[in-house]
C-alpha positions in Angstrom: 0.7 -14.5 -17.3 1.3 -15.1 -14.0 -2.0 -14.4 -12.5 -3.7 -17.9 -15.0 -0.4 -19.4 -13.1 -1.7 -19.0 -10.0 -5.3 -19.8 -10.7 -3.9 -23.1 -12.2 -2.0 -23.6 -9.0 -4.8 -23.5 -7.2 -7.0 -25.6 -8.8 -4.5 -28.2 -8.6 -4.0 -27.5 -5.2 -7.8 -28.0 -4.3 -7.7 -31.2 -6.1 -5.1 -32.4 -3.9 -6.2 -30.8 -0.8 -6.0 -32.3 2.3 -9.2 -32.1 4.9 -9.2 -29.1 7.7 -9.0 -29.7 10.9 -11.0 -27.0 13.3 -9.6 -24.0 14.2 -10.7 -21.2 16.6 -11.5 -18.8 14.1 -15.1 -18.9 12.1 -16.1 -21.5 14.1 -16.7 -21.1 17.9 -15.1 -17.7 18.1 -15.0 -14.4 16.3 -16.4 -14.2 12.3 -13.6 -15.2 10.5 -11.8 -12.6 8.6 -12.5 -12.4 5.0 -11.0 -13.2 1.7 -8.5 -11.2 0.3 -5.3 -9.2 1.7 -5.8 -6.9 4.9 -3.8 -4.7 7.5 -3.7 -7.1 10.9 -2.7 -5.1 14.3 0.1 -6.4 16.3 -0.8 -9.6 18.9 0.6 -7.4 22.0 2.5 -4.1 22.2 5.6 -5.1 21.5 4.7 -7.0 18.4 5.1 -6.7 14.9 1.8 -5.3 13.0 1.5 -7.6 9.3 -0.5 -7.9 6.3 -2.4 -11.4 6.1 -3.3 -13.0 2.9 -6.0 -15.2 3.1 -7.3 -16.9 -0.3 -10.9 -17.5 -1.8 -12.5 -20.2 -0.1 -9.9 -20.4 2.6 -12.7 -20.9 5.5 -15.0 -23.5 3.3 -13.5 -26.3 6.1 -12.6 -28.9 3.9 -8.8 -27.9 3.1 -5.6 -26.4 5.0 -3.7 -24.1 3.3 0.2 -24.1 2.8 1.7 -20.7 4.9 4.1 -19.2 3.6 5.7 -16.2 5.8 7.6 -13.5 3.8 9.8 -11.0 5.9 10.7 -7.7 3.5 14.4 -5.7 3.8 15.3 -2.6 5.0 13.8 -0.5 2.5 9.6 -0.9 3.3 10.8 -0.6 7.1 8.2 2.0 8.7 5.2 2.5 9.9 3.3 1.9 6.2 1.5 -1.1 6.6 0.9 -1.3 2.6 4.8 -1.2 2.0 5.0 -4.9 2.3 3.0 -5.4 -0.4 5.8 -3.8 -3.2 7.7 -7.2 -3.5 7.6 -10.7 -2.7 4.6 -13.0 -2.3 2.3 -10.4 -0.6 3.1 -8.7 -4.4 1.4 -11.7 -6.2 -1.3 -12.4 -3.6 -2.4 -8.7 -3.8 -2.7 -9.1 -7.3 -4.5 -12.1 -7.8 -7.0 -13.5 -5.2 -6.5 -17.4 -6.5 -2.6 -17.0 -5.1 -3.1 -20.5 -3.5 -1.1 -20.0 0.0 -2.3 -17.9 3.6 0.4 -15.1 3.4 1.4 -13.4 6.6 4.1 -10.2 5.6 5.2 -8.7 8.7 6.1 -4.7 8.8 9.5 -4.0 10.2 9.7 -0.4 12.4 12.2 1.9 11.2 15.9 1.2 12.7 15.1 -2.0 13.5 16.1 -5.4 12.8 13.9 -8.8 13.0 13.2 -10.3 16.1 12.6 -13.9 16.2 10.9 -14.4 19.3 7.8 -11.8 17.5 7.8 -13.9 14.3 7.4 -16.9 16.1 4.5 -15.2 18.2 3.0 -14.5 15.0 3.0 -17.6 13.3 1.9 -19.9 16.9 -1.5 -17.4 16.7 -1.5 -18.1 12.6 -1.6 -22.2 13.5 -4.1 -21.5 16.3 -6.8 -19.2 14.5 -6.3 -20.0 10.9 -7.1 -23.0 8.3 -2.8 -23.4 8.0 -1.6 -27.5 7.2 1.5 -27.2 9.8 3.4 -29.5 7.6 3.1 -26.7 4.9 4.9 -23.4 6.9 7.4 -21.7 4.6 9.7 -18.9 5.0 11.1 -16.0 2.5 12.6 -13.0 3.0 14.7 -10.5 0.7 17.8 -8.5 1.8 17.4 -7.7 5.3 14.3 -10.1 5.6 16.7 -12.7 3.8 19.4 -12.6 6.6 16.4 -13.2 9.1 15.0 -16.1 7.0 18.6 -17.6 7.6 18.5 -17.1 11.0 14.8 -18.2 12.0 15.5 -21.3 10.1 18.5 -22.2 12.3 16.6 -21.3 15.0 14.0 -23.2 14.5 14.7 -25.6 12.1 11.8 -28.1 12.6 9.4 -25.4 11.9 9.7 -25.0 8.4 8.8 -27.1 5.5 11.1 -25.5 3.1 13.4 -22.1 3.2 13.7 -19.4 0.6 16.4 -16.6 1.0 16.9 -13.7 -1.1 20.1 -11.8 -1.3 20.3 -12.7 2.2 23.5 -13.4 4.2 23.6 -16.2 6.8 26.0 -17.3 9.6 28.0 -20.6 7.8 28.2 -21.5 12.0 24.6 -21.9 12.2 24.7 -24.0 9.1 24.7 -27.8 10.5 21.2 -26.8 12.2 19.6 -26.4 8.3 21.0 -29.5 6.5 17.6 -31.3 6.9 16.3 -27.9 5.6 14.9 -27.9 1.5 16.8 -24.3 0.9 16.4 -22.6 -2.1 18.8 -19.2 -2.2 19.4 -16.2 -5.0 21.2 -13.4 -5.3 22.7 -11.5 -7.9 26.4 -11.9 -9.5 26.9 -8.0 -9.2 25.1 -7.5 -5.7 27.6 -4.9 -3.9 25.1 -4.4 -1.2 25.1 -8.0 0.3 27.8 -9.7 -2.0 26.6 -13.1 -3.0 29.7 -15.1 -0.8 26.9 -14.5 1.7 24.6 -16.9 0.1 27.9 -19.2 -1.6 29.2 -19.4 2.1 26.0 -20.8 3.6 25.3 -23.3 0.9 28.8 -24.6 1.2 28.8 -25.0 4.9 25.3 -26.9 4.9 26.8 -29.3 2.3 30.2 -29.6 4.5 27.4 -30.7 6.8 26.2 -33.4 5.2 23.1 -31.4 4.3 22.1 -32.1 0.4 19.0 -30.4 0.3 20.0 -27.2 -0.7 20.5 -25.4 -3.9 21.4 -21.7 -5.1 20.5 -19.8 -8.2 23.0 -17.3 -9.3 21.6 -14.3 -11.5 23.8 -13.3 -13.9 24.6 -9.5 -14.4 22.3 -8.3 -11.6 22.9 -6.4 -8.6 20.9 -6.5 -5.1 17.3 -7.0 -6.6 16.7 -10.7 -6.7 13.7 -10.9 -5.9 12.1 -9.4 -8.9 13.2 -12.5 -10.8 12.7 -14.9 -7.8 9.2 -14.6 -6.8 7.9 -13.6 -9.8 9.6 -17.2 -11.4 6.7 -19.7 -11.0 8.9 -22.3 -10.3 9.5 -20.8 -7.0 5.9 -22.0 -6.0 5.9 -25.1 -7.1 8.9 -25.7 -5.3 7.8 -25.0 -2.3 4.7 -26.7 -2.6 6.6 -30.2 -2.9 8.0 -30.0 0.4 6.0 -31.5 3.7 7.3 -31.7 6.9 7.1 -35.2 8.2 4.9 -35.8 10.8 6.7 -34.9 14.1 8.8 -32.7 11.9 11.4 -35.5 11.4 
């Protein structure tokens, strides 16, 4: 079912797809790399190695393609490249090679928790070297990778087109920094291992704001695993895909 979704999605995409502009990859430089979802090593030796998603057609030069960045939870932490692939949007675009966004999935070493300063590494050499529209960057994250999407976006607010956490927990003081932030959050009613106050608290402190752009879905009876139902809801997608940063990212 989902897989005709996605090739739907992309056809309307390309039909609505905005010219390329050039990037450093496949053109002057190295071949670019290929179709498909593959094991990328780390930019330095500190960074973070991650699986990019690139989709058919992604280097034909007559479109850029909406990023979206997916950060995974404690559980696929390690050194298994191919555990980032069990959930989220790196799931869907393993499955179906018309999933219409570039997908960059980072891997998390064991013990460790994200560091901003290496996801931002990684997505200044994704703008540089790949076919990415920069007013289409979006970030999701589940659990672990959920509390990070919270804090990258307050970090860097002006970075993002739109925001997705998943049975994350944010900081409700960081909250004023997202209000001009389209957030969509989930969680489950019954979650004991990040109780959903995590995600009421944030939505109420960017309202308290003044922010009015984001919105929480509530699963009823479910514990910690949102993001089965979350990423594999189309509606997700489209959501994200009506969100543009303005130019300048005002």
């Amino acid at each position: 079912m989902y897989k005709y979704f996605f090739r739907w999605l992309a056809m309307v995409f390309a039909a609505l797809a905005l010219p390329a502009c050039a990037y450093g990859q496949g053109l002057d430089g190295p071949a670019p790399i290929q179709a498909g979802q593959h094991p990328q090593t780390a930019l330095d030796a500190q960074g973070y190695r991650y699986q990019l998603f690139l989709p058919q057609g992604a280097w034909d030069e007559t479109q850029a393609w909406p990023l979206i960045i997916f950060l995974h939870g404690s559980g696929e932490r390690g050194t298994d490249i191919d555990k980032v692939k069990v959930h989220g949007p790196s799931k869907h675009a393993d499955a179906d090679p018309h999933f219409p966004f570039i997908v960059i999935s980072p891997l998390l070493p064991a013990e460790e928790d994200w560091d901003l300063a290496k996801l931002s590494r990684i997505l200044d050499h994704a703008i540089a070297t790949l076919p990415v529209d920069p007013a289409r960057i979006y970030l999701t994250g589940l659990s672990r990778g959920g509390h990070a999407t919270w804090r990258w976006a307050a970090a860097e607010p002006d970075r993002f087109a739109a925001v997705a956490p998943v049975a994350g927990r944010g900081d409700p003081f960081t909250a004023c920094a997202l209000k001009e932030i389209p957030i969509w959050a989930f969680h489950g009613d019954r979650d004991d291992v990040v109780p959903p106050e995590g995600s009421f608290a944030m939505t109420r402190a960017i309202r308290a704001c003044g922010g009015r752009m984001s919105r929480l879905t509530i699963y009823p009876d479910l514990g910690h695993n949102a993001w089965d139902p979350a990423y594999a809801d189309p509606a997700l997608y489209l959501w994200l895909l009506s969100h543009r940063r303005a130019a300048g990212g005002e």
